[in-house]
PDB file of N, H, CA, C and O in Angstrom:
ATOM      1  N   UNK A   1     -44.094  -6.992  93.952  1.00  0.00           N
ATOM      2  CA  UNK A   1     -44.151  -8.418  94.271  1.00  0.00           C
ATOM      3  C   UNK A   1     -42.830  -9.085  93.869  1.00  0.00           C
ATOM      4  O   UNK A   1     -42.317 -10.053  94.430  1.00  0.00           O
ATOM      5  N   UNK A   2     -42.430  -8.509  92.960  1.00  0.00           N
ATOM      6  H   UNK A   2     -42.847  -7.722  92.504  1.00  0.00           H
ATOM      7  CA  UNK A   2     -41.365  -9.320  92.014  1.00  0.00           C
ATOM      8  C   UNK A   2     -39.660  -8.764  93.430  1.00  0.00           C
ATOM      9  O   UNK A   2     -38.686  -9.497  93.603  1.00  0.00           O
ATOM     10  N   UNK A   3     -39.827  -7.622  94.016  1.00  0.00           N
ATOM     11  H   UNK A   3     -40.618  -7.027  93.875  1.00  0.00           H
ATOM     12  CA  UNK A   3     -38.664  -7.201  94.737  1.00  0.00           C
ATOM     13  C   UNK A   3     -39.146  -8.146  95.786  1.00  0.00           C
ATOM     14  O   UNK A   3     -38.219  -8.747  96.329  1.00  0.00           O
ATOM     15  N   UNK A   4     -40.401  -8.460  96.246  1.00  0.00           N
ATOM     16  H   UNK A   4     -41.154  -7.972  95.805  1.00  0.00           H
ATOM     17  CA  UNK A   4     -40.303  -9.123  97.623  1.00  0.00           C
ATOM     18  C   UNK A   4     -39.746 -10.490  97.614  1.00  0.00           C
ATOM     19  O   UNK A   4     -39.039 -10.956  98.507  1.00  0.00           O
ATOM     20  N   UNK A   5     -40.128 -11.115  96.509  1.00  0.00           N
ATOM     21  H   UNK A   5     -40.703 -10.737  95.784  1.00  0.00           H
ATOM     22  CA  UNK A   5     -39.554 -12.809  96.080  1.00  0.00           C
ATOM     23  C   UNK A   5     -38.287 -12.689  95.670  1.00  0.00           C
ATOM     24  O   UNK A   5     -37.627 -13.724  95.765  1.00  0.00           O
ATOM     25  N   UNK A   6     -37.732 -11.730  95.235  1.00  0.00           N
ATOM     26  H   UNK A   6     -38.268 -10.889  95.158  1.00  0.00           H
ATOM     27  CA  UNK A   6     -36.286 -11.358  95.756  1.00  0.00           C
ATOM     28  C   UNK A   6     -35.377 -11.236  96.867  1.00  0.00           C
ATOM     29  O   UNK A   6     -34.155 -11.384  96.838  1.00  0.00           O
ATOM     30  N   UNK A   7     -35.905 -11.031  97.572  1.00  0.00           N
ATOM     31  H   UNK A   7     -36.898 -10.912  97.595  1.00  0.00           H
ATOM     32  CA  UNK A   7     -35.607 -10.529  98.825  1.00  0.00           C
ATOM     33  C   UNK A   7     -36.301 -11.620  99.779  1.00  0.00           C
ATOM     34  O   UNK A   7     -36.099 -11.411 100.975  1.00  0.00           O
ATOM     35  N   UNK A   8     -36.942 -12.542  99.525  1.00  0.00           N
ATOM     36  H   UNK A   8     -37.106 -12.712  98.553  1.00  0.00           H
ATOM     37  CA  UNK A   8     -36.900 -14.031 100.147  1.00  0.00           C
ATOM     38  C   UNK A   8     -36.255 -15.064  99.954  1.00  0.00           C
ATOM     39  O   UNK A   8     -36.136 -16.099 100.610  1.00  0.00           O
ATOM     40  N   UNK A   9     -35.751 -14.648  98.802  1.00  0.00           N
ATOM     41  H   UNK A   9     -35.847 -13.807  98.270  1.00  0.00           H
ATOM     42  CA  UNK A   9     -34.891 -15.671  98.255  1.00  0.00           C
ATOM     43  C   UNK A   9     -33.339 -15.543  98.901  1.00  0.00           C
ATOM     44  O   UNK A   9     -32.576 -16.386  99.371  1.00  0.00           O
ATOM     45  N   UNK A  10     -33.236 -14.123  98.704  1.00  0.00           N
ATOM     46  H   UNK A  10     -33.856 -13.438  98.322  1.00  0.00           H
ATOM     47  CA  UNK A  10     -31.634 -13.927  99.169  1.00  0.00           C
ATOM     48  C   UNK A  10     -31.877 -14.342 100.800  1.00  0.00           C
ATOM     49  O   UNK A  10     -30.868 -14.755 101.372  1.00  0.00           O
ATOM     50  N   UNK A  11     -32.657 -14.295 101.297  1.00  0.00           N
ATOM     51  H   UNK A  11     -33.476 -13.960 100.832  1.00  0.00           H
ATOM     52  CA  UNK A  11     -32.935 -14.135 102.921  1.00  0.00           C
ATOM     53  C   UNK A  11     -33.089 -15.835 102.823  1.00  0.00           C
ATOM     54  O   UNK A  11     -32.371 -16.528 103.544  1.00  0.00           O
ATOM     55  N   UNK A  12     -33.544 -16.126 102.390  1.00  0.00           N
ATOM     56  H   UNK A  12     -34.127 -15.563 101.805  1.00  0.00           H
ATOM     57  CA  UNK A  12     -33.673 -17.845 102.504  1.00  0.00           C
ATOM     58  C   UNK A  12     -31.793 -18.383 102.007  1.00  0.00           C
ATOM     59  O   UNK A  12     -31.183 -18.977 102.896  1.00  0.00           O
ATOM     60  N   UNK A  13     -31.103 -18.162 100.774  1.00  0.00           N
ATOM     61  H   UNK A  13     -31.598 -17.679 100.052  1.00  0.00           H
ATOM     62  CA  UNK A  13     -30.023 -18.476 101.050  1.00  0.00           C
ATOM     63  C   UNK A  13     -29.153 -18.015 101.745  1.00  0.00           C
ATOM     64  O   UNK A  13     -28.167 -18.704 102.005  1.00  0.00           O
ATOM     65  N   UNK A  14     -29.292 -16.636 102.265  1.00  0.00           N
ATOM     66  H   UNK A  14     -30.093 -16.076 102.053  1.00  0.00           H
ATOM     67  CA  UNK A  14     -28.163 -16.403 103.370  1.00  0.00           C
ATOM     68  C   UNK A  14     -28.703 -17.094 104.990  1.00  0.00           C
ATOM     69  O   UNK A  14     -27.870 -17.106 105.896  1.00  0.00           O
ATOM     70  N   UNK A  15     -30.197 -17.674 105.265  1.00  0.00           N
ATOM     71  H   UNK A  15     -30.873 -17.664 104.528  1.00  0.00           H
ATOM     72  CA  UNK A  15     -30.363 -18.345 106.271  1.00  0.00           C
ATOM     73  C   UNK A  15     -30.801 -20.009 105.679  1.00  0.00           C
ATOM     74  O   UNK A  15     -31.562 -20.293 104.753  1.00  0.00           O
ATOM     75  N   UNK A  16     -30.102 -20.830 106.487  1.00  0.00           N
ATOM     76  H   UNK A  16     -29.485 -20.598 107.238  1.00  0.00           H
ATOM     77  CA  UNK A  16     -29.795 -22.097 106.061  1.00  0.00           C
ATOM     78  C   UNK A  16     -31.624 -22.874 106.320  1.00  0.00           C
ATOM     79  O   UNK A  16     -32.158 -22.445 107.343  1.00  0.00           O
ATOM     80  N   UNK A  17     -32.298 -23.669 105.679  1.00  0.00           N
ATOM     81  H   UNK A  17     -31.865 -24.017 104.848  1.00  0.00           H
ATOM     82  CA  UNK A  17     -33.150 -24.150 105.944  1.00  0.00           C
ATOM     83  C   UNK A  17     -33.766 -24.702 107.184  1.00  0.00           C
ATOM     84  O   UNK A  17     -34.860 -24.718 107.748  1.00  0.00           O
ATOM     85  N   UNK A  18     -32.046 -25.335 107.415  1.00  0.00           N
ATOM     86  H   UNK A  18     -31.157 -25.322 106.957  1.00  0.00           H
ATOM     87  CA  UNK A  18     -32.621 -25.606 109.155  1.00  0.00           C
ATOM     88  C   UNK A  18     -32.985 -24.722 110.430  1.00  0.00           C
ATOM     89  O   UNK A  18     -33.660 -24.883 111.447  1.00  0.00           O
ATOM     90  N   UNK A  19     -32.481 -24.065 110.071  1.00  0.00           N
ATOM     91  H   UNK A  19     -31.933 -23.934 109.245  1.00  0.00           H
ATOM     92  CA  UNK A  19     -32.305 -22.976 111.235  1.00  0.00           C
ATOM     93  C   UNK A  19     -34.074 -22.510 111.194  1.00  0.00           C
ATOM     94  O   UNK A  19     -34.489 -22.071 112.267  1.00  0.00           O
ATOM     95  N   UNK A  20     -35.200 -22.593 109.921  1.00  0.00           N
ATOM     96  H   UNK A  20     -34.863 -22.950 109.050  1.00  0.00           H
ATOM     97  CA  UNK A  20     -36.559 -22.340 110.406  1.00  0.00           C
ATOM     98  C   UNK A  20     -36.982 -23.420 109.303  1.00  0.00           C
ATOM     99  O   UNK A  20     -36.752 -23.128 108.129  1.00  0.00           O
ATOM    100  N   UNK A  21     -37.552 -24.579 109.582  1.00  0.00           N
ATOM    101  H   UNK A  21     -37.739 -24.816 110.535  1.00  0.00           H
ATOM    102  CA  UNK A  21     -37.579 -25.466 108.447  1.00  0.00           C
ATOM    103  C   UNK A  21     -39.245 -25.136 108.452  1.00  0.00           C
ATOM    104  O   UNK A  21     -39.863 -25.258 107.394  1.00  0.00           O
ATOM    105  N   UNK A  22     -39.852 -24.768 109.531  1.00  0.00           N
ATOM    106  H   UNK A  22     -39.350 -24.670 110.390  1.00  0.00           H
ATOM    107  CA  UNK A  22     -41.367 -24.447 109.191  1.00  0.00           C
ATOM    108  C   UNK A  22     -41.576 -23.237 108.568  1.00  0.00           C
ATOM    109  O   UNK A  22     -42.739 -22.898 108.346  1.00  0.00           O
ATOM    110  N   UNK A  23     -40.540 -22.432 108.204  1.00  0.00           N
ATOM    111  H   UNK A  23     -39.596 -22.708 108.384  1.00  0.00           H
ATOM    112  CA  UNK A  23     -41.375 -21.357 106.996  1.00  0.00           C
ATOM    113  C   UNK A  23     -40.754 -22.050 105.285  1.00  0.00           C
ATOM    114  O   UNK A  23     -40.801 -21.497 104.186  1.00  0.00           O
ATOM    115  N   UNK A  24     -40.275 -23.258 105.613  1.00  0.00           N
ATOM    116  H   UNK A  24     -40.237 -23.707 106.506  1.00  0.00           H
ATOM    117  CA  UNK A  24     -39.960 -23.923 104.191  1.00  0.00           C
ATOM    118  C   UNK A  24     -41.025 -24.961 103.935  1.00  0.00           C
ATOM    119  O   UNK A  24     -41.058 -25.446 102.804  1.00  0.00           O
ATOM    120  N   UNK A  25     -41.889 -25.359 104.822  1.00  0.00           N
ATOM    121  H   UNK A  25     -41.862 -24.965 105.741  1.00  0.00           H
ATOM    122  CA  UNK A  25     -42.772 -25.697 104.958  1.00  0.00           C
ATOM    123  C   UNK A  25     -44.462 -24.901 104.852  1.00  0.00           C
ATOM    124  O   UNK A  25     -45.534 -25.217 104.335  1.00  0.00           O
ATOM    125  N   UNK A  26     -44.065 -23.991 105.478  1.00  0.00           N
ATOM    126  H   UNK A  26     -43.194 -23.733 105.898  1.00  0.00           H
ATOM    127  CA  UNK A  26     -45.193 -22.840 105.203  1.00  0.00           C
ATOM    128  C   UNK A  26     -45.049 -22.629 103.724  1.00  0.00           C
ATOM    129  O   UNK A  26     -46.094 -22.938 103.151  1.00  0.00           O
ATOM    130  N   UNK A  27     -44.051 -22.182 102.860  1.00  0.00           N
ATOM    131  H   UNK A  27     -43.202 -21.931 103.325  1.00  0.00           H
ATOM    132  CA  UNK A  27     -44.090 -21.966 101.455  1.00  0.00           C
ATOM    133  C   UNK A  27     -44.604 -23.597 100.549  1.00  0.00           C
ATOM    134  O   UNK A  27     -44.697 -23.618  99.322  1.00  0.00           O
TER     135      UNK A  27
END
């Protein structure tokens, strides 16, 4: 669990919020 919230995180700052603002919303 702990590698996957890793690996959303880096994937969320290397993709900018806007570009899918409904899975920043989904979280």
């Amino acid at each position: 669990l702990k590698a996957g919230k890793a690996a959303a995180e880096q994937a969320k700052a290397e993709r900018p919020p806007k570009e899918k603002p409904s899975r920043s919303a989904e979280r």
